[in-house]
mmCIF file of the N, C-alpha and C atoms, coordinates in Angstrom:
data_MODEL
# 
_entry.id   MODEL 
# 
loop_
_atom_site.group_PDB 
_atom_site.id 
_atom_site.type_symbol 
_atom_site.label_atom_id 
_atom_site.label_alt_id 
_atom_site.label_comp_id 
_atom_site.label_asym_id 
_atom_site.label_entity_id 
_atom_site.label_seq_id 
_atom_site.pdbx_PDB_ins_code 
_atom_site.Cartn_x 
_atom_site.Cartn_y 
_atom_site.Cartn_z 
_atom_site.occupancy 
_atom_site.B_iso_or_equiv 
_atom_site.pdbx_formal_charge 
_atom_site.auth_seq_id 
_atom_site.auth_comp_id 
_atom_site.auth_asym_id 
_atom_site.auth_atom_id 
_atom_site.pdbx_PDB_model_num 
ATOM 1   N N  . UNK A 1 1  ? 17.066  -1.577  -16.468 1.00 0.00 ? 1  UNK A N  1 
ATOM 2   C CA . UNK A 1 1  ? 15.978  -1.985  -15.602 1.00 0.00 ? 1  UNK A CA 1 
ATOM 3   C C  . UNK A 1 1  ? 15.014  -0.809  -15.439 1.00 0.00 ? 1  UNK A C  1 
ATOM 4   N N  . UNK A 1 2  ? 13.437  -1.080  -15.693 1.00 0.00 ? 2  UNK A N  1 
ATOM 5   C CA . UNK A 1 2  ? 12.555  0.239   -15.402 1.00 0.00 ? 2  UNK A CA 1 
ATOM 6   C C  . UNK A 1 2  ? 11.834  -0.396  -14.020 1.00 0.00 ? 2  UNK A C  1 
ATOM 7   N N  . UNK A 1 3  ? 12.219  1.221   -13.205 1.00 0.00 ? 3  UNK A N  1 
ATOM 8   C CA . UNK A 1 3  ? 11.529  0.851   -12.158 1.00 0.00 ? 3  UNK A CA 1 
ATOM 9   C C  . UNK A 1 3  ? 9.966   0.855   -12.373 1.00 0.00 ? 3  UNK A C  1 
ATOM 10  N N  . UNK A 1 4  ? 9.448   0.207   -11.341 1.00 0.00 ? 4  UNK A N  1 
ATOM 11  C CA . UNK A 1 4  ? 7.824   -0.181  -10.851 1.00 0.00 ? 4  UNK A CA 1 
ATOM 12  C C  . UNK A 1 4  ? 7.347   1.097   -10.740 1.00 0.00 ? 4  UNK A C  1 
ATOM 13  N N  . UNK A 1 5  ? 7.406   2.294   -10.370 1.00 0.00 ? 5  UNK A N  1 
ATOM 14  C CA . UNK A 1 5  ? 6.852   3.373   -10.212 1.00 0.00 ? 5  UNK A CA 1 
ATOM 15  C C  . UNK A 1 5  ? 7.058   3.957   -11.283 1.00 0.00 ? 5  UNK A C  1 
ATOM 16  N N  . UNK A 1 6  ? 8.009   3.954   -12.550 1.00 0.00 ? 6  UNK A N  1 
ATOM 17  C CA . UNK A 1 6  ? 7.795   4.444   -13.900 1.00 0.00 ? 6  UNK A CA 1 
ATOM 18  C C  . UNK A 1 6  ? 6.413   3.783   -14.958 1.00 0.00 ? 6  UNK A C  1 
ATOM 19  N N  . UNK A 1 7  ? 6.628   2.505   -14.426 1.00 0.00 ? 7  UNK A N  1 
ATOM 20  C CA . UNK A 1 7  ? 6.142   1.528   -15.530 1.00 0.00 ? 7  UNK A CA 1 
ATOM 21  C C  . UNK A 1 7  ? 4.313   1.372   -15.241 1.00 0.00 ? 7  UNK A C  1 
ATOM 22  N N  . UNK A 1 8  ? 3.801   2.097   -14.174 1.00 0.00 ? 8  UNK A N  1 
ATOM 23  C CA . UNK A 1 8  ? 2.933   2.155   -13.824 1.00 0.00 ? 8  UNK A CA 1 
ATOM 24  C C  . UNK A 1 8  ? 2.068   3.557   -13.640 1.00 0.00 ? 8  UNK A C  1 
ATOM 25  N N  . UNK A 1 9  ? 2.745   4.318   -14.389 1.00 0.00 ? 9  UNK A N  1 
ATOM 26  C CA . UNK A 1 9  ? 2.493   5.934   -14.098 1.00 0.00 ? 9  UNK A CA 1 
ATOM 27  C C  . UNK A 1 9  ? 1.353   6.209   -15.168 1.00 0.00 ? 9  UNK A C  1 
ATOM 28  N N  . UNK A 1 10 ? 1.297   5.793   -15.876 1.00 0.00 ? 10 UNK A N  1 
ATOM 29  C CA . UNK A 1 10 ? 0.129   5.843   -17.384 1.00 0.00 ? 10 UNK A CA 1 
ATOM 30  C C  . UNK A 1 10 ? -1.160  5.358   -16.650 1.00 0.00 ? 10 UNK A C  1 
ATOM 31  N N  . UNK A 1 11 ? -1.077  4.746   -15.644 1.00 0.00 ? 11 UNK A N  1 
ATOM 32  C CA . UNK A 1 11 ? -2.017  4.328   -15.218 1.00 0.00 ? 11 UNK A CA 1 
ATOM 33  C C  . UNK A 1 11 ? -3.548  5.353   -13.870 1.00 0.00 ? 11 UNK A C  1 
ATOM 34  N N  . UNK A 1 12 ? -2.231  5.812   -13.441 1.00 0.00 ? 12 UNK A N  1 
ATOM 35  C CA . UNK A 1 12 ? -2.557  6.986   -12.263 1.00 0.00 ? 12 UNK A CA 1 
ATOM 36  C C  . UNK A 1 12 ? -3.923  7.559   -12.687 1.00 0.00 ? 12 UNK A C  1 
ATOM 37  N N  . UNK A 1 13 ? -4.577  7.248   -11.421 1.00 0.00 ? 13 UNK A N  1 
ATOM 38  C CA . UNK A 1 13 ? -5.695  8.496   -11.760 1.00 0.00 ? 13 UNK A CA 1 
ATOM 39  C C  . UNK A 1 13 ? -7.452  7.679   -12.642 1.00 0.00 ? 13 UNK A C  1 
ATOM 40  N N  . UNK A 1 14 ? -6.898  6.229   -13.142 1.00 0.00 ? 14 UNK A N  1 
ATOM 41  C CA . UNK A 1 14 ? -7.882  5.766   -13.736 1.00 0.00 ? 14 UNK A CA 1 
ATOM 42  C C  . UNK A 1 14 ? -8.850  5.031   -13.253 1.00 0.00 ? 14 UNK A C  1 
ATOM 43  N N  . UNK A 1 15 ? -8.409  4.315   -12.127 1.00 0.00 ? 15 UNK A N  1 
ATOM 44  C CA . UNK A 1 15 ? -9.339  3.699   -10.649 1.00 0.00 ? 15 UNK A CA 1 
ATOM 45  C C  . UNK A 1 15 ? -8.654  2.333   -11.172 1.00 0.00 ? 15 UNK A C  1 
ATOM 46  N N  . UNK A 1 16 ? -7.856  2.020   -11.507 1.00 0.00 ? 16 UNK A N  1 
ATOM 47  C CA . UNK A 1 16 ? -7.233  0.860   -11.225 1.00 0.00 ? 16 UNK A CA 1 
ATOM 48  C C  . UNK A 1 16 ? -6.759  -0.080  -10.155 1.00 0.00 ? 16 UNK A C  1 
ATOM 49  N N  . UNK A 1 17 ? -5.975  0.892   -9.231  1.00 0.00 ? 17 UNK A N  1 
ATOM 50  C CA . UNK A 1 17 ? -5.829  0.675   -8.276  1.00 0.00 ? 17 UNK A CA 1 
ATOM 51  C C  . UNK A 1 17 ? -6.711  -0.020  -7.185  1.00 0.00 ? 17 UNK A C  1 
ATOM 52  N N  . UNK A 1 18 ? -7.610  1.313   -7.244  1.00 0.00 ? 18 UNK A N  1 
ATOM 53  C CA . UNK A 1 18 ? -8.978  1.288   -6.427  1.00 0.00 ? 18 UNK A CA 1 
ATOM 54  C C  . UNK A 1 18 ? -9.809  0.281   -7.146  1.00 0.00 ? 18 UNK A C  1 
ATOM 55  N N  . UNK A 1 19 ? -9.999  -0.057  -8.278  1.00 0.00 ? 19 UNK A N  1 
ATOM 56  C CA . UNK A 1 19 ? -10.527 -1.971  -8.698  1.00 0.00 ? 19 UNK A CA 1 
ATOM 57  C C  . UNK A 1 19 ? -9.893  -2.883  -7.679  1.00 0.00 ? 19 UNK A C  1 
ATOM 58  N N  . UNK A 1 20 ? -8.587  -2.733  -7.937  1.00 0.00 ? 20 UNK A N  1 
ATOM 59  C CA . UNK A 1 20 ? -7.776  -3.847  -7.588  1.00 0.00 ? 20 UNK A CA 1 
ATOM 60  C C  . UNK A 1 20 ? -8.197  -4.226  -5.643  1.00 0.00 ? 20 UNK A C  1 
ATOM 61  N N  . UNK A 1 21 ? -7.632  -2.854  -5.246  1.00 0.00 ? 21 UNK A N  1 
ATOM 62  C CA . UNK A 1 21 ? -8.201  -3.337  -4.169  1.00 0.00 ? 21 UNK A CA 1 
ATOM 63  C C  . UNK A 1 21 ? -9.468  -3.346  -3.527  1.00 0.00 ? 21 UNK A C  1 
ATOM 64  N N  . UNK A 1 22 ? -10.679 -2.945  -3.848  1.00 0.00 ? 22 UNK A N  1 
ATOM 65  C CA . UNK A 1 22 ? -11.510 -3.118  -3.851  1.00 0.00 ? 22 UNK A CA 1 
ATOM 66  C C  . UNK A 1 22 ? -11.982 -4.483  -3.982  1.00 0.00 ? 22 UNK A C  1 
ATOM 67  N N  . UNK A 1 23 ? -11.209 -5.509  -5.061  1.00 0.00 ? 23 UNK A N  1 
ATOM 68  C CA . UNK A 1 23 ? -11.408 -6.516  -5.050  1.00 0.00 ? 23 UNK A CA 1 
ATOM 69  C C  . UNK A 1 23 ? -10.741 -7.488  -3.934  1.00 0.00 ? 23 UNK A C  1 
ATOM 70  N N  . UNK A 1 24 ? -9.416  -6.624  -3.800  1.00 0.00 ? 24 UNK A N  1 
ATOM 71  C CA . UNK A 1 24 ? -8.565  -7.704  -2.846  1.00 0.00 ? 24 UNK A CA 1 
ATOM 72  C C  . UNK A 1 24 ? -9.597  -7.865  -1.438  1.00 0.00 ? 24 UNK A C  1 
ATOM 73  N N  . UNK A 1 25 ? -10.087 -6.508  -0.588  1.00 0.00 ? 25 UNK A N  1 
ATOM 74  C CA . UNK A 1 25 ? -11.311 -6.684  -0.016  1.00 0.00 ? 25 UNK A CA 1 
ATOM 75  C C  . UNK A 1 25 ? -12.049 -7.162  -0.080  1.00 0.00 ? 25 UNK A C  1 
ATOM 76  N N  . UNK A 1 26 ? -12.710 -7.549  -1.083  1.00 0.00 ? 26 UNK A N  1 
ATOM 77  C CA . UNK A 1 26 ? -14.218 -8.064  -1.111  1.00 0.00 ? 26 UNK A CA 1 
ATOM 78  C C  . UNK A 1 26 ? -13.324 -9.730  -1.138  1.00 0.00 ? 26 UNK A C  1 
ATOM 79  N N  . UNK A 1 27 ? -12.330 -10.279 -1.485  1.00 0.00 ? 27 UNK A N  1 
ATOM 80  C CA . UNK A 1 27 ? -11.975 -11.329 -1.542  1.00 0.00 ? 27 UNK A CA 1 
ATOM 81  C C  . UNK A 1 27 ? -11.546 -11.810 -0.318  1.00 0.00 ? 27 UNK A C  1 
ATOM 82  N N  . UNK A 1 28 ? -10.799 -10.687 0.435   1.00 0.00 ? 28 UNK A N  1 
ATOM 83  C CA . UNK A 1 28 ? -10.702 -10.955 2.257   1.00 0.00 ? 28 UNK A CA 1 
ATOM 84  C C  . UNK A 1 28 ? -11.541 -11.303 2.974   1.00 0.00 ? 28 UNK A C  1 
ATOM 85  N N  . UNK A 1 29 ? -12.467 -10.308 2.773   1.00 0.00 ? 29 UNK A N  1 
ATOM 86  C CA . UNK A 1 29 ? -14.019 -10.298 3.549   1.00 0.00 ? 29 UNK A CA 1 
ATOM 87  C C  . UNK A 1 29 ? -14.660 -12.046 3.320   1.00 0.00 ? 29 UNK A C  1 
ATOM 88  N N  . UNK A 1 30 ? -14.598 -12.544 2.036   1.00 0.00 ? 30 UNK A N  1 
ATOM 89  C CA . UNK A 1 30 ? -15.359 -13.677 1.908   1.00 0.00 ? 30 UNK A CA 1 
ATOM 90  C C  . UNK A 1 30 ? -14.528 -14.665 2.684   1.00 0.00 ? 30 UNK A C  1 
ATOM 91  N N  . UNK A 1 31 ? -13.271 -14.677 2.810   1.00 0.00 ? 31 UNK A N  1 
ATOM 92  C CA . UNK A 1 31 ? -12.587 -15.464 3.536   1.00 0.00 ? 31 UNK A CA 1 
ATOM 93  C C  . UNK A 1 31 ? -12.517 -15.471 5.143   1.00 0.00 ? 31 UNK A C  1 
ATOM 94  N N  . UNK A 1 32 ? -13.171 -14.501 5.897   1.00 0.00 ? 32 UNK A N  1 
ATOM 95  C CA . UNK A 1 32 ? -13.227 -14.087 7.151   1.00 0.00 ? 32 UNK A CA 1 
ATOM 96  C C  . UNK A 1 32 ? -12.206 -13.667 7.554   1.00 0.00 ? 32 UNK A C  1 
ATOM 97  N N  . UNK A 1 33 ? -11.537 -12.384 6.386   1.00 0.00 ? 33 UNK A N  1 
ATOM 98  C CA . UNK A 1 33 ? -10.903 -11.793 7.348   1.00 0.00 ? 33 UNK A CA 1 
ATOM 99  C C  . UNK A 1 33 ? -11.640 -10.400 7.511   1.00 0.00 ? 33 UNK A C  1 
ATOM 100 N N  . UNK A 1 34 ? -11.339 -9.412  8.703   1.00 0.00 ? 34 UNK A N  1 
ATOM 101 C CA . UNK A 1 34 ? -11.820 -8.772  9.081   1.00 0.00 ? 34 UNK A CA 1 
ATOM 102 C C  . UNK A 1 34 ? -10.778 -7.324  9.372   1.00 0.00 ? 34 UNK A C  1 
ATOM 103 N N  . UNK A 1 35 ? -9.528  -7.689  9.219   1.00 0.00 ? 35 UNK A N  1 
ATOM 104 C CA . UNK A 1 35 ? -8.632  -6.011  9.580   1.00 0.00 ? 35 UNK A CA 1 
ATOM 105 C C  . UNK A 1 35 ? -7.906  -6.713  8.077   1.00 0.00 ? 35 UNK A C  1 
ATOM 106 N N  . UNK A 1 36 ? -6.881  -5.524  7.336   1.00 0.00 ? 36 UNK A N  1 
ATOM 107 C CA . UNK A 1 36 ? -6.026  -5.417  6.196   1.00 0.00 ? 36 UNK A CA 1 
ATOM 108 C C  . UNK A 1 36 ? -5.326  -4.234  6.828   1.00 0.00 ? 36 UNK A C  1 
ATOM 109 N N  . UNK A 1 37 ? -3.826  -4.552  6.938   1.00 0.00 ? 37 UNK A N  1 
ATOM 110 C CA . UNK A 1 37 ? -2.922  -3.203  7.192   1.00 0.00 ? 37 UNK A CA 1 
ATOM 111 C C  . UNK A 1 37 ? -1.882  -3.673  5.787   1.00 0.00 ? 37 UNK A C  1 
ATOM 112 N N  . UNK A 1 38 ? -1.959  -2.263  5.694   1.00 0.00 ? 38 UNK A N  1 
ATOM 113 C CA . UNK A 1 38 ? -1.119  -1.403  4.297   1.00 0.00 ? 38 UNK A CA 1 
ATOM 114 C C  . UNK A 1 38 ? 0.270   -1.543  4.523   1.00 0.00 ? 38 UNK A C  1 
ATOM 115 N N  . UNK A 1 39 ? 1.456   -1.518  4.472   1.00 0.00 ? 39 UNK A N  1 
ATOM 116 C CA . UNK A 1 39 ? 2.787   -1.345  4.982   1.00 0.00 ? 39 UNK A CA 1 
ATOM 117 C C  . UNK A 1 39 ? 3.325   -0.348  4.237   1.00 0.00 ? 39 UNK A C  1 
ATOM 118 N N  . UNK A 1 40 ? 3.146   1.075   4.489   1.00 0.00 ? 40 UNK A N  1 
ATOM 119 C CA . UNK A 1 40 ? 3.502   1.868   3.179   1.00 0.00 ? 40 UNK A CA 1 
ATOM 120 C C  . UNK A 1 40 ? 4.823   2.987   4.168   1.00 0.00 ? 40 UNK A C  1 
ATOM 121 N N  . UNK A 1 41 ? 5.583   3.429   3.457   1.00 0.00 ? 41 UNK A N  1 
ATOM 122 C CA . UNK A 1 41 ? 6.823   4.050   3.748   1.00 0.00 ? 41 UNK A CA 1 
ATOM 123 C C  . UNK A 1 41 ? 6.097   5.424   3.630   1.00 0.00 ? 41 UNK A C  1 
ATOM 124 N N  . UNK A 1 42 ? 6.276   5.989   5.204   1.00 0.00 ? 42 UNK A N  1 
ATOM 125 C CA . UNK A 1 42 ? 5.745   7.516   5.634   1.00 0.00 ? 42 UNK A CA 1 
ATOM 126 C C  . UNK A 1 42 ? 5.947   8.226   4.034   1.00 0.00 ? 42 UNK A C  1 
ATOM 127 N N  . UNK A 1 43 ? 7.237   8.517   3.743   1.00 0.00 ? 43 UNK A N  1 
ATOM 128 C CA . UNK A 1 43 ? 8.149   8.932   2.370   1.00 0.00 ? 43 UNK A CA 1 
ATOM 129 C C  . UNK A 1 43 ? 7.214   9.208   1.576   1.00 0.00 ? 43 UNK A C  1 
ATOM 130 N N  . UNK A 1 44 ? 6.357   7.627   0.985   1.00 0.00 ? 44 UNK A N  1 
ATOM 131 C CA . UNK A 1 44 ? 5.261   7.801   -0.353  1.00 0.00 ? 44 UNK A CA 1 
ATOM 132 C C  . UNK A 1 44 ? 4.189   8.446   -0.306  1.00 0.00 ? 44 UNK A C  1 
ATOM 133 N N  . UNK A 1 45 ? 3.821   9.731   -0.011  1.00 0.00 ? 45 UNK A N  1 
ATOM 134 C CA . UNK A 1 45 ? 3.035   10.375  0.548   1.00 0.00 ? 45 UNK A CA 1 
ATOM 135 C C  . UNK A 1 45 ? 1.588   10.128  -0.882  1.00 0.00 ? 45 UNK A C  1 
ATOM 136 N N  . UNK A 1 46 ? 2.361   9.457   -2.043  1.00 0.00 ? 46 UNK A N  1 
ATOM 137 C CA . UNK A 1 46 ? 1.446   8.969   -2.588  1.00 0.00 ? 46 UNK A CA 1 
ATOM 138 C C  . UNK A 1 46 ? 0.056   7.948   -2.171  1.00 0.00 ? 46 UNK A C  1 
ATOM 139 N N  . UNK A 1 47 ? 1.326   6.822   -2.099  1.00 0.00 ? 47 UNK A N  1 
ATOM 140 C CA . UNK A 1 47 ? 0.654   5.668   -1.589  1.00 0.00 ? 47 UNK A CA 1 
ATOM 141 C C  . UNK A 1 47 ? -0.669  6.201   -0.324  1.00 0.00 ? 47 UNK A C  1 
ATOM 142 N N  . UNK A 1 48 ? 0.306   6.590   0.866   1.00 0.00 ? 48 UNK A N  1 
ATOM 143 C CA . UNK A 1 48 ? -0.399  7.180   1.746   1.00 0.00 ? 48 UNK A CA 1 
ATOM 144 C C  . UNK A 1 48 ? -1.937  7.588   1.630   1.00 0.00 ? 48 UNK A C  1 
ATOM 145 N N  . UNK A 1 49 ? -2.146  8.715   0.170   1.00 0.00 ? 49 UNK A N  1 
ATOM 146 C CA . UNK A 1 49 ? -3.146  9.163   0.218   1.00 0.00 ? 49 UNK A CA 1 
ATOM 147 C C  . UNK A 1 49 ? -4.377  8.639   -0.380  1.00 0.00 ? 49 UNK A C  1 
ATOM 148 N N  . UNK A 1 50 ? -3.127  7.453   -1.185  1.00 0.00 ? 50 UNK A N  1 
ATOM 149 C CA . UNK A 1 50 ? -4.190  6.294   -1.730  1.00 0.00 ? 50 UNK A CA 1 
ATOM 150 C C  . UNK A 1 50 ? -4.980  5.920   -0.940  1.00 0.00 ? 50 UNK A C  1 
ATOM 151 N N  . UNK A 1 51 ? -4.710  4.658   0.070   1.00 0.00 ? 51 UNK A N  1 
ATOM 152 C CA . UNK A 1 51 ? -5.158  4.035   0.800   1.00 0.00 ? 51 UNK A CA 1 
ATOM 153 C C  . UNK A 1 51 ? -5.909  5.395   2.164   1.00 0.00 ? 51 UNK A C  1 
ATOM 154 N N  . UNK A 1 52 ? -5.271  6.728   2.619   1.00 0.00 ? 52 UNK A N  1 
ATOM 155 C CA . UNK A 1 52 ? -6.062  7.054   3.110   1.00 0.00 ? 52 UNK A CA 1 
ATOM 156 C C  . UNK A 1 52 ? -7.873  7.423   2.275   1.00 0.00 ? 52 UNK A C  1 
ATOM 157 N N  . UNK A 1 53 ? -7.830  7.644   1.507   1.00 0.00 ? 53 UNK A N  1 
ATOM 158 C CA . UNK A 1 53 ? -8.766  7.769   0.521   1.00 0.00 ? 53 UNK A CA 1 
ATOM 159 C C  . UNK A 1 53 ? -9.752  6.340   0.298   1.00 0.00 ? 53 UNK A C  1 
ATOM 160 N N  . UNK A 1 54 ? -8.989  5.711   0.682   1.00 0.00 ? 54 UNK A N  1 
ATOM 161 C CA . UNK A 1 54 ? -9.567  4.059   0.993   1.00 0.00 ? 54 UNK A CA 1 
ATOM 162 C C  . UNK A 1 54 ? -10.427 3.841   1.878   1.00 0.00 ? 54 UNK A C  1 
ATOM 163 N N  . UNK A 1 55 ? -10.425 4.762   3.096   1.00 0.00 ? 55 UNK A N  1 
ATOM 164 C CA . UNK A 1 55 ? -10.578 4.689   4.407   1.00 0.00 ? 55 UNK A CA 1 
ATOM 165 C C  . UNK A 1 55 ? -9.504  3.875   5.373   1.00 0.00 ? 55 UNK A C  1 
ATOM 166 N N  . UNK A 1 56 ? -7.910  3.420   4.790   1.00 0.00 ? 56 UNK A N  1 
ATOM 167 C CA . UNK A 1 56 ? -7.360  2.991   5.902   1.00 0.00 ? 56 UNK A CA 1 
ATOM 168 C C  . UNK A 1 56 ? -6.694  4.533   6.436   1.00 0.00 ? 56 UNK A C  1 
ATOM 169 N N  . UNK A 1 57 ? -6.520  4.035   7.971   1.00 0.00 ? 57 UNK A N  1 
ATOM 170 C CA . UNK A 1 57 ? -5.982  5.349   8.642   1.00 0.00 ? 57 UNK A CA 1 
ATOM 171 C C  . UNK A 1 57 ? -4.684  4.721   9.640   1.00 0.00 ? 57 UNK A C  1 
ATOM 172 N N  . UNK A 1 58 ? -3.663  5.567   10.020  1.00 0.00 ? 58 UNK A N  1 
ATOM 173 C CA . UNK A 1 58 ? -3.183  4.939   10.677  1.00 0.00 ? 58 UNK A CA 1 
ATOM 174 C C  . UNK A 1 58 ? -2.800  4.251   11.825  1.00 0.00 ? 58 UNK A C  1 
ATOM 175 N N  . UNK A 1 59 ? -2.259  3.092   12.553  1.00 0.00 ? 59 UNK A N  1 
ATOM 176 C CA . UNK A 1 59 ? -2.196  2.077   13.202  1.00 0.00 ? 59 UNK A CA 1 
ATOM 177 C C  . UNK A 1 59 ? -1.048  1.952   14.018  1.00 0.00 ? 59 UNK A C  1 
ATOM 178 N N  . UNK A 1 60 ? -0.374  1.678   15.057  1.00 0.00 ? 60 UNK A N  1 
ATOM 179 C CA . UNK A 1 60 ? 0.761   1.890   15.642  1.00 0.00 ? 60 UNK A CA 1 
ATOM 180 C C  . UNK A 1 60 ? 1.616   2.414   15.028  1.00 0.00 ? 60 UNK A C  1 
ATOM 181 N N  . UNK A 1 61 ? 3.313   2.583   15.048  1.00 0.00 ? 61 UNK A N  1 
ATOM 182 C CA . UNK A 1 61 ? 4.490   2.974   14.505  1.00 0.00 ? 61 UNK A CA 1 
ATOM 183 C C  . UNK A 1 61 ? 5.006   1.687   14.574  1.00 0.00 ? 61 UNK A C  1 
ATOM 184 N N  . UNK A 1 62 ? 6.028   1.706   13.532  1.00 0.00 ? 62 UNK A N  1 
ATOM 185 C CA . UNK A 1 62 ? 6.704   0.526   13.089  1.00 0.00 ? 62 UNK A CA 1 
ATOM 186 C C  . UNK A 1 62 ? 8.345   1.130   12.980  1.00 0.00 ? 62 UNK A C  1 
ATOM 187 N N  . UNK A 1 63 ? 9.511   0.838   13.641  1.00 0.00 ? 63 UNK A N  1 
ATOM 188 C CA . UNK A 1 63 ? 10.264  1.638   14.143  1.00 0.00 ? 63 UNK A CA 1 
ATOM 189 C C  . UNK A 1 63 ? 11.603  0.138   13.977  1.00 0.00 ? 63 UNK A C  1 
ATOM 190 N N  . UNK A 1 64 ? 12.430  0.762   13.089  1.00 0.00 ? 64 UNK A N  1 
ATOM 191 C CA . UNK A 1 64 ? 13.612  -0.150  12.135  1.00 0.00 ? 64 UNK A CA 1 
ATOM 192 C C  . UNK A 1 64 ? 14.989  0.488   12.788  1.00 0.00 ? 64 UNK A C  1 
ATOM 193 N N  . UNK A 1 65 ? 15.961  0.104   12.522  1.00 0.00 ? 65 UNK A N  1 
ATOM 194 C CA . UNK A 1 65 ? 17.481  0.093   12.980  1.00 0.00 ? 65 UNK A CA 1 
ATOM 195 C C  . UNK A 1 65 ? 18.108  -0.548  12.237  1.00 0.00 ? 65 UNK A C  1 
ATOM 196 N N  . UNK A 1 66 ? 19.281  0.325   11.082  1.00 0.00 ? 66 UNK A N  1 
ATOM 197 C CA . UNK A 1 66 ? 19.887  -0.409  10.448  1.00 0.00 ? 66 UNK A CA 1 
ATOM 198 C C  . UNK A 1 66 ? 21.233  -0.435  11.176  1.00 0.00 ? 66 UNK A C  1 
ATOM 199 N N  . UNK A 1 67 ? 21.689  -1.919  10.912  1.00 0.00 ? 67 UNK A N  1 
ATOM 200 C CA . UNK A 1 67 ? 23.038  -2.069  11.701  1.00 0.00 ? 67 UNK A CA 1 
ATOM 201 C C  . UNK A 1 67 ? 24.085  -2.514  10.901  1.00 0.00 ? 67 UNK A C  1 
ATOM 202 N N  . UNK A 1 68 ? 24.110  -2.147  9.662   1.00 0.00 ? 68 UNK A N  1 
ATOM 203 C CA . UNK A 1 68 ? 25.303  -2.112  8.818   1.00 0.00 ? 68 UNK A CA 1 
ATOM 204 C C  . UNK A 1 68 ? 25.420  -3.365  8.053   1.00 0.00 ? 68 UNK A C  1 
ATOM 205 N N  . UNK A 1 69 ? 26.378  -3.558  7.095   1.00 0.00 ? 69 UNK A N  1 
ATOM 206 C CA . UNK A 1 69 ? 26.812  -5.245  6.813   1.00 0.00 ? 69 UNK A CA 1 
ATOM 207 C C  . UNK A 1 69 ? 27.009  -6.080  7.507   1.00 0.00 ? 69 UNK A C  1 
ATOM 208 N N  . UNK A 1 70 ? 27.013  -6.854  7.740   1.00 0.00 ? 70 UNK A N  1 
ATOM 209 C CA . UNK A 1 70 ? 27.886  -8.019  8.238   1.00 0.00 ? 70 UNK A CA 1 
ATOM 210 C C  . UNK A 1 70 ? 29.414  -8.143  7.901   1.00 0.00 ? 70 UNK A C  1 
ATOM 211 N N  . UNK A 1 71 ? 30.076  -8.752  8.736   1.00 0.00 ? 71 UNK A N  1 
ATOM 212 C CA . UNK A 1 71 ? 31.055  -9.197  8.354   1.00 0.00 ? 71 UNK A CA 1 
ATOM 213 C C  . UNK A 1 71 ? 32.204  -8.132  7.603   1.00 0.00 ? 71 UNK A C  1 
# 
């Protein structure tokens, strides 16, 4: 199995991304929406600088608890 972050690395750096969402925006906007939040893991300091570079910035804390298996 190749992960998603290998299989997409050739790509880095070419404005792909920044197409993509650029478009996903302009496709929100026509629909009336008006806010887009990112859900990105503090960790990807990648991602992060993507979208800060976007102009998104950040928005409350989002705050998880893992409680083991079940059963």
């Amino acid at each position: 199995m190749t992960s998603t972050r290998s299989s997409w690395t050739g790509y880095r750096g070419r404005g792909v991304g920044k197409a993509l969402l650029g478009e996903a925006e302009r496709a929100a906007s026509e629909r009336g929406v008006s806010v887009l939040h990112a859900g990105i893991l503090t960790l990807n300091q990648d991602a992060v600088g993507f979208y800060a570079s976007a102009g998104y910035g950040p928005r409350g804390t989002m705050l998880r608890k893992e409680l083991g298996t079940p059963g």
